[in-house]
C-alpha positions as CSV (number, residue, x, y, z in Angstrom):
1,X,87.2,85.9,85.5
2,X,89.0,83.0,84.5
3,X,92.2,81.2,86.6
4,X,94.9,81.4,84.1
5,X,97.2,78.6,83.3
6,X,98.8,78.1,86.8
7,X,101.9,75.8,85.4
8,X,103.5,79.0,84.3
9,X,103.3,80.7,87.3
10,X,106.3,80.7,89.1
11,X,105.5,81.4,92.8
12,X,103.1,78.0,92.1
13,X,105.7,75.7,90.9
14,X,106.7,73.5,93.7
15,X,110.3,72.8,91.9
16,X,111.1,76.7,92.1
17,X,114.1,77.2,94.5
18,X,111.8,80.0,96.0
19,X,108.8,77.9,96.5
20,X,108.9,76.8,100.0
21,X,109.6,80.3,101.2
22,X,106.2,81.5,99.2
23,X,104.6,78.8,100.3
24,X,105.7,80.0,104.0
25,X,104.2,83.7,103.3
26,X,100.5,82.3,102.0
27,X,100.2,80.3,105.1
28,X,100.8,83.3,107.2
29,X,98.3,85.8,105.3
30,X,95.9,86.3,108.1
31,X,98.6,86.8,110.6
32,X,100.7,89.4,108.5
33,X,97.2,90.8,108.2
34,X,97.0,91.4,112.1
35,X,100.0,92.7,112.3
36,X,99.5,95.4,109.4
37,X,96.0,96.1,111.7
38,X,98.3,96.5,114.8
39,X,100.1,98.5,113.9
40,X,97.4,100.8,111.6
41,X,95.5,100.8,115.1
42,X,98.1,103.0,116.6
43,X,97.2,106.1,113.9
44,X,93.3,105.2,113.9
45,X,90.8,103.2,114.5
46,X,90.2,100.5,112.0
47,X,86.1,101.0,111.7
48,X,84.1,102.5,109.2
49,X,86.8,103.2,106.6
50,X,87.1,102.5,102.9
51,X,90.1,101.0,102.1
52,X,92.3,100.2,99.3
53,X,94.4,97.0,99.6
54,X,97.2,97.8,96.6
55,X,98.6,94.3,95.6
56,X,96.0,92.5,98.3
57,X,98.2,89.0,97.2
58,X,96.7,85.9,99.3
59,X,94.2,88.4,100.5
60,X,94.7,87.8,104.3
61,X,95.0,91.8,104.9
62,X,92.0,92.6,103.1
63,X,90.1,89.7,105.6
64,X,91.3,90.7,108.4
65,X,90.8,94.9,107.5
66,X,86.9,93.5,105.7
67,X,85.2,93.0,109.8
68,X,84.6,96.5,110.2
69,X,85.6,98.3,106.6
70,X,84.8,98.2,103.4
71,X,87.9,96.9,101.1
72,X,88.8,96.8,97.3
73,X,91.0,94.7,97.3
74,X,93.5,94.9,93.7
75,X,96.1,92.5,92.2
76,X,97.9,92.0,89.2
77,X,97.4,88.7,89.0
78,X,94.3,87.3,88.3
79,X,95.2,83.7,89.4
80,X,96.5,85.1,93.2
81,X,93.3,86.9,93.2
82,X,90.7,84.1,92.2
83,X,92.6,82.4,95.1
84,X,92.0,84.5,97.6
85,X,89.7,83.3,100.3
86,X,87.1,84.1,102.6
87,X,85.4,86.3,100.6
88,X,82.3,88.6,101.6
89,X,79.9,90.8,101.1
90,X,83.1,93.8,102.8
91,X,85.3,93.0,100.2
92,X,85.5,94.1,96.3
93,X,88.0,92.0,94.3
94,X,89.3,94.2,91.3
95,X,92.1,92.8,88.7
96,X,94.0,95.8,87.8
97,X,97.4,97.5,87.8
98,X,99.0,99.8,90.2
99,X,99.9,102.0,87.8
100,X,96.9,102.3,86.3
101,X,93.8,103.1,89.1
102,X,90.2,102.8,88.1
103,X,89.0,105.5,91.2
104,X,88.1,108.6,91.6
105,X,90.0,111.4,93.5
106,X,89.5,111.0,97.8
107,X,88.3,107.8,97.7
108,X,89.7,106.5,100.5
109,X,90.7,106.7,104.2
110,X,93.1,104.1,104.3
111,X,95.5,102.6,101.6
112,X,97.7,99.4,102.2
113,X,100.8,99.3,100.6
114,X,102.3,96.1,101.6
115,X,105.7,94.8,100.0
116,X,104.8,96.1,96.8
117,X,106.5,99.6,95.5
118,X,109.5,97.6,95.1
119,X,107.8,96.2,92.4
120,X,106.7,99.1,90.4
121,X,108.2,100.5,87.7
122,X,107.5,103.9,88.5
123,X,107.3,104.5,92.1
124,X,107.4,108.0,92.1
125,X,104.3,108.0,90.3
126,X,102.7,105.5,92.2
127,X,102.7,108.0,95.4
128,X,101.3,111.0,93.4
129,X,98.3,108.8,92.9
130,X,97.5,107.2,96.4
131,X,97.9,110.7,97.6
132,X,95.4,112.0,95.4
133,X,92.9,108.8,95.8
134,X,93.3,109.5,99.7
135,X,90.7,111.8,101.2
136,X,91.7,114.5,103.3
137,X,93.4,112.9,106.8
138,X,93.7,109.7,105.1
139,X,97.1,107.3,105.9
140,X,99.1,104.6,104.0
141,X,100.4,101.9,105.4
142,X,103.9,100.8,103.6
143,X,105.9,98.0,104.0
144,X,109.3,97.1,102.3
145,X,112.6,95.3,102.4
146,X,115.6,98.5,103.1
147,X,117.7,98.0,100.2
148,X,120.9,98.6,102.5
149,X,120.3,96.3,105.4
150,X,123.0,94.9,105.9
151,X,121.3,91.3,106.1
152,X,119.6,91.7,103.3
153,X,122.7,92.4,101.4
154,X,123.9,89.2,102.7
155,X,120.5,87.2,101.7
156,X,118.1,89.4,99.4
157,X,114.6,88.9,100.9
158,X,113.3,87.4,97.3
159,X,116.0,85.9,95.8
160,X,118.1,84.6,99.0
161,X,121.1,85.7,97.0
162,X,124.0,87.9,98.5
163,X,124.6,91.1,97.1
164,X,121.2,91.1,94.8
165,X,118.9,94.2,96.6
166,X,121.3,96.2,95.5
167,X,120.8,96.3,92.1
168,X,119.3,97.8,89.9
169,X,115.7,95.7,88.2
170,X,117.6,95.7,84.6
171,X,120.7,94.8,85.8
172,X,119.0,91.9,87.6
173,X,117.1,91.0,84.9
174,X,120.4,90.9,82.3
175,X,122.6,89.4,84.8
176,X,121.4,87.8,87.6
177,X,118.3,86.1,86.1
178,X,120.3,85.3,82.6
179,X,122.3,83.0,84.9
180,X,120.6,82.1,87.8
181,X,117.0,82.4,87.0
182,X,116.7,82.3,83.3
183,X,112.7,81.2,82.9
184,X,111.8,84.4,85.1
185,X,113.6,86.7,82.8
186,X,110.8,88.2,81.2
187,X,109.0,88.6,84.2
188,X,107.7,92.6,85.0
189,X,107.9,93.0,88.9
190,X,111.4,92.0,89.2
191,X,111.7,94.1,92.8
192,X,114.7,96.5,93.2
193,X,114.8,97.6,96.3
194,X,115.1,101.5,98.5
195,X,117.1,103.2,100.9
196,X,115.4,104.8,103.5
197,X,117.1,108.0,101.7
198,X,115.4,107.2,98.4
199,X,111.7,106.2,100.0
200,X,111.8,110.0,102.0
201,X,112.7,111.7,99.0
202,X,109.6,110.6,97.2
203,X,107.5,111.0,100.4
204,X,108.6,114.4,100.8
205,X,106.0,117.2,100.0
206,X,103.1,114.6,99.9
207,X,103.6,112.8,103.3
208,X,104.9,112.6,107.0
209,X,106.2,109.3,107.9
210,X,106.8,107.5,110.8
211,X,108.8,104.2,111.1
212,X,107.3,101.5,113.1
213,X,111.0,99.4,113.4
214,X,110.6,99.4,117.3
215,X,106.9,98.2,117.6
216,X,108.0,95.4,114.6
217,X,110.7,94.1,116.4
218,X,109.0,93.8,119.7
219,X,106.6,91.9,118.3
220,X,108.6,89.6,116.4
221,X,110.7,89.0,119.2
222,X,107.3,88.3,121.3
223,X,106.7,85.2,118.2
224,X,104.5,87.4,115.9
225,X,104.6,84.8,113.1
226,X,103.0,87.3,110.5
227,X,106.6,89.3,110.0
228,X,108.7,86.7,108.5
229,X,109.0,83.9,106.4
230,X,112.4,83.4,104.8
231,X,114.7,81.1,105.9
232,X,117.3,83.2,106.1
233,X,115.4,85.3,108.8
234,X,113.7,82.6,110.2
235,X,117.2,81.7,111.2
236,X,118.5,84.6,112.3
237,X,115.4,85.1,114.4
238,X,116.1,81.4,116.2
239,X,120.0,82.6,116.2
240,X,119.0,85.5,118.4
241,X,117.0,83.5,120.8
242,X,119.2,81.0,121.1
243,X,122.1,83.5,122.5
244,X,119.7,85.4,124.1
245,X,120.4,88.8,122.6
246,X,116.4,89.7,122.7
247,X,117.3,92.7,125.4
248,X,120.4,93.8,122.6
249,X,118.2,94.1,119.6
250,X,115.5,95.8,121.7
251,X,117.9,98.5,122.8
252,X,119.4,99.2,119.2
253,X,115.7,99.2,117.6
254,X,114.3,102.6,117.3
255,X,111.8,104.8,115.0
256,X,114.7,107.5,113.9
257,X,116.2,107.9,110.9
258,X,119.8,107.0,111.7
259,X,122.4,104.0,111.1
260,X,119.8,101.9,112.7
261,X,117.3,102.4,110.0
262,X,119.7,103.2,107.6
263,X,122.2,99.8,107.7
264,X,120.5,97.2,109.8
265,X,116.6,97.1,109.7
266,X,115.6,94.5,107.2
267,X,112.0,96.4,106.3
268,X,110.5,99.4,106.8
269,X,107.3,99.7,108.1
270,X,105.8,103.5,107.4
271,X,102.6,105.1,108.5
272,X,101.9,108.2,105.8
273,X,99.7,110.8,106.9
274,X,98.8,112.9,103.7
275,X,100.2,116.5,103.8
């Protein structure tokens, strides 16, 4: 496959506004891809699985998941997959859409879900179908920004723009982008973002969940540099170091589903374990 032409691709332009903080995230693929085994590793063991890697991106998860697995690893976009690197004999690079699955029924043990239903257009349908491509036992792992955080209403995780994750894609699209962002206007994973209300509606029926918010922030509080990249975290993160409120966070961060979770939490991180 062809790269496609990489001047119109906005996460590559080095005059974006966002660039930097992309930039940031594709220098810390193989360590976000640890952490996403971490924390996998504390369902089942990570060895002799067949995985699915749903929007692999910069490919560092489907590296670190290829040394004892077998990975097909699928993105959108063929020029973020022709980048990826380190590849091997473990790992199956497929251009395709989430929405739109080449596999068979139980195909796999394992999918990775990471930071990407809030890009779908249909999420709902998007978990019918990695719960029938899972085989019987299999988990997904799921990862994204909690549209009611209270910090990420102050600075949306993609946009860095207060107020944004909670609206609506189409309203960002007419309204935010017309005047903020107009060349990404016509783009098709403008991200809106859930509540941990909406995400266990759709799970429910299909999956048990359980949050990993405690284990997360332990680790990022530890220096785990495969968490975050924004500045707006980044800062926060030094901001709590700095006063020493590492004991205070660690107290308030649990795995329930309460004002915690709810209004504070940046991102969710879910293990699903197919019904």
């Amino acid at each position: 496959m062809e790269i496609t032409d990489t001047a119109r691709i906005a996460w590559l332009d080095k005059s974006h506004p966002n660039y930097e903080r992309w930039e940031r995230a594709r220098n810390i693929s193989l360590e976000r891809g640890k952490f996403v085994r971490s924390i996998i590793e504390q369902k089942i063991k990570c060895e002799n699985l067949t995985i699915l890697d749903l929007g692999s991106g910069q490919g560092g998860t489907a590296k670190i998941l290829s040394e004892k697995n077998n990975v097909v690893s699928l993105d959108l976009n063929i020029t973020r997959l022709n980048q990826q690197e380190n590849r091997c004999e473990n790992i199956f690079r497929i251009n395709g859409d989430a929405l739109s699955l080449p596999f068979k029924p139980l195909s796999f043990d394992l999918i990775i879900l990471q930071d990407v239903i809030e890009h779908v257009a249909m999420p709902a349908c998007l978990i019918k179908s990695f719960h029938n491509l899972l085989k019987e036992n299999g988990i997904v792992y799921l990862s994204t920004p909690n549209k009611y955080s209270f910090f990420n209403i102050l600075s949306d995780p993609h946009w860095g723009f207060p107020l944004v994750s909670l609206l609506k894609r189409e309203t960002i699209r007419n309204f935010f982008l017309k005047f903020f962002r107009k060349p990404e206007a016509g783009r098709t994973d403008i991200a809106e973002l859930f509540s941990l209300k909406e995400l266990s509606e759709n799970f429910k029926d299909k999956f048990v969940y359980t949050l990993y918010t405690n284990y997360s922030t332990e680790e990022l509080l530890k220096g785990n540099k495969g968490i975050i990249w924004s500045d707006f975290h980044l800062a926060l993160l030094k901001f709590t170091k700095l006063f020493k409120m590492d004991q205070l966070i660690l107290g308030l961060a649990n795995d329930r589903p309460g004002i915690i979770n709810k209004y504070f939490t940046p991102s969710f991180y879910f293990l699903l374990e197919k019904i």
